[in-house]
Phi, psi and omega in degrees: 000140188263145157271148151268321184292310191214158183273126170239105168237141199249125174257092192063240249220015156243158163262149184222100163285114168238156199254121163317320202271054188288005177280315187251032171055024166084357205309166195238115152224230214280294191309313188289317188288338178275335190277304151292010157272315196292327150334288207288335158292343175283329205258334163286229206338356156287117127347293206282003178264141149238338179224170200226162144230083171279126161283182133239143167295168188288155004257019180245143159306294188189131164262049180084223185269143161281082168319320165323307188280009155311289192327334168273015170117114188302326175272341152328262233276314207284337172328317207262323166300292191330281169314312178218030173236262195298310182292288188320297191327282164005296172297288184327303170318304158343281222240033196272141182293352195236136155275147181264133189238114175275097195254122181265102187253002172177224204271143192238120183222108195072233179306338162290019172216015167261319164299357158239038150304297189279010152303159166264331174237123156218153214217145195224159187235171184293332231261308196309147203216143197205124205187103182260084182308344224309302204285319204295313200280005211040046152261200210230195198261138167214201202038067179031036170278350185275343168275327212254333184261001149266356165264323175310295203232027194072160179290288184348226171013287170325296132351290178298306138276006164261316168347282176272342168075025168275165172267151194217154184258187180277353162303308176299329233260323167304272192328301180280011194028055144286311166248173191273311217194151210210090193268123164314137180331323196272345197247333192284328161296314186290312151319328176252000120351292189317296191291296150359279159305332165288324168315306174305335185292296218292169161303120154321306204276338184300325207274292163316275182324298170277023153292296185321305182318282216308300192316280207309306188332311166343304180213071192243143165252170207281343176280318176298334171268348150305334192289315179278340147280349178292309186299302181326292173308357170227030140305280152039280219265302196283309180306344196270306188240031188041191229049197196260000000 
């Protein structure tokens, strides 16, 4: 199956989604957000995919939402998100079998640095540039980032950054654990290639579970996530080394 919006390529047992549209710097508009449900459900139910990696072609990760697509009329476009774009992505990404590795390969901007909030790892090149644009445009923060980015990096910080809507590099952004890891440009495919395929190596079911555990934990309190990790753990224990 072909995209107009993005590249789907499969390496062994990873996928490498890359976002298309470098004339306009990878930006999301209707077309992208319908496409990229269809991905992420295609790529869940493959079996033979075990980890994802979302790109952008150069020179950017994503400068966000396609302001162009407001023109086609605000209950249209917000029409199209609801139905088959952000919220259900959102969910998906959430409650998705594979990790997601987010390789920020150039400027991640509004929607291009909330979406990989719902990534499980993001990876950064020295290059990369970050901006949770929202107030200067006067909007407000979305794709559940207003959840997801004070358990990543403090409310404080967070605050701070949407607040004020500065641009920040892949250092700070290292420094503050947003990101993992801070690459030469020439190194972040490969690297995150790397990293991928190790994921992929491990038990299905091991990889899945604690992604999940992790997830539910957010907003768990700790004697109920003992209980559920007790149970998780010896599931776990029978997929791996069979008996009741």
């Amino acid at each position: 199956m072909n995209y107009e919006c993005f590249l789907y390529d499969v390496k062994e047992n990873v996928l490498v989604i890359t976002m298309n549209r470098p004339e306009v710097r990878n930006a999301w508009n209707r077309k992208m957000h319908e496409e990229y449900l269809q991905i992420l459900r295609r790529a869940n139910q493959d079996d033979a995919i075990r980890a994802v990696i979302l790109t952008g072609a150069p020179p950017a990760f994503s400068s966000g939402t396609d302001l162009n697509s407001f023109s086609e009329g605000a209950t249209s476009f917000e029409s199209s998100l609801n139905q088959g774009g952000a919220g259900q992505q959102i969910t998906l990404m959430h409650e998705f079998k594979k990790p997601i590795i987010a390789a920020i390969n150039g400027a991640a901007v509004g929607m291009g640095i909330t979406i990989t909030l719902m990534c499980d790892i993001r990876i950064a090149s020295e290059s990369a540039k970050m901006c949770f644009r929202f107030t200067h445009l006067g909007v407000v923060p979305e794709f559940a980032s207003p959840y997801m980015l004070p358990k990543i990096v403090g409310l404080g910080r967070a605050m701070e950054l949407c607040l004020t809507a500065r641009t920040f590099d892949a250092q700070e952004a290292l420094n503050m654990g947003l990101v993992t890891q801070v690459l030469p440009g020439d190194q972040l495919m490969p690297t995150a290639l790397e990293l991928a395929q190790n994921l992929a190596s491990k038990k299905e079911h091991a990889i899945r579970m604690t992604r999940e555990m992790l997830y539910r934990h957010l907003d768990t309190d700790f004697y109920t996530a003992v209980r559920h990790d007790a149970v998780d753990f010896m599931e776990a224990v029978k997929k791996t080394f069979g008996g009741k």
